[in-house]
N, C-alpha and C positions, 0 to 999 in steps of 0.2 A: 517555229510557228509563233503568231505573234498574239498576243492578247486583245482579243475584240472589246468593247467599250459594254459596258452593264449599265441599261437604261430602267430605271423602276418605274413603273407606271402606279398612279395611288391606289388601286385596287390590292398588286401587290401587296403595298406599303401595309394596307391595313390586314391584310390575311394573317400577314407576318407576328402584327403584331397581336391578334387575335391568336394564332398559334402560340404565342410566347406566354400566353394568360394560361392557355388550354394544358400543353406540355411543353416545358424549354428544351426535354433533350432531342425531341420531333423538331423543333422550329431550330437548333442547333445544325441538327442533320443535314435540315431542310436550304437554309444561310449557306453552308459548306456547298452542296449538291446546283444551289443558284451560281455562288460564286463563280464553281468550275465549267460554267459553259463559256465563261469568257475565253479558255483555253480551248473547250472543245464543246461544243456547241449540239453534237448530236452523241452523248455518251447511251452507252447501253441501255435498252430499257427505254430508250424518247421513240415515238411516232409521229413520224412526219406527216402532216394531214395535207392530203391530196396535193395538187399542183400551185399552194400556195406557200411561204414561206415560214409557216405557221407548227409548231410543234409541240405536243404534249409529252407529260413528263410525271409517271407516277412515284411518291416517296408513303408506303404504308397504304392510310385511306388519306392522302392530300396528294390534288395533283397541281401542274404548274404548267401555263398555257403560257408558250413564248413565238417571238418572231426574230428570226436570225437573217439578219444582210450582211454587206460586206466585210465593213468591221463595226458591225453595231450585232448588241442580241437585248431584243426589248423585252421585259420580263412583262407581261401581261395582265396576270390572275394565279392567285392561291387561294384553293377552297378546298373543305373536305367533298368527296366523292361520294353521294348519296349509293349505299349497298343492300 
C-alpha cells in the first residue's frame, strides 16, 4: 500500500500548535496518530460521517476533522471537544 500525501489546512496548523503550549505529550500523540493516516486513512476509532468523504477522529478530549480522496488526506481541524 502506498502512502497518500498529508495536506494541513491552517486551522490544523494552529490547534497543533495551541496543543503544543497546552500538553507536548498530547500534541506528540496527536502529530504520530495525524501522520499515520497517510498509511491508513480510516484506523480504528475514526467515523466516517455520512455519504461524504469526510472523517472524525478522537485522541483523549481532541478530536481531528479530515477528508480522505485518492491519494490525498486533507487534515482539516483540531480542537478540544467541549464535555
Amino acid at each position: 500500500m502506498t502512502d497518500r500525501n498529508l495536506v494541513f489546512e491552517q486551522a490544523y496548523l494552529a490547534g497543533i500548535e495551541d496543543l503544543i503550549a497546552i500538553d507536548r505529550l498530547t500534541a506528540r500523540r496527536m502529530i504520530a496518530l495525524v501522520n499515520s493516516l497517510a498509511r491508513n486513512p480510516e484506523p480504528e476509532g475514526s467515523v466516517h460521517l455520512g455519504g461524504s468523504l469526510v472523517y472524525r477522529l478522537h485522541l483523549g478530549d481532541y478530536r481531528v476533522m479530515y477528508e480522505v480522496a485518492e491519494d490525498t488526506v486533507r487534515v482539516w481541524s483540531l480542537g478540544k471537544v467541549p464535555r
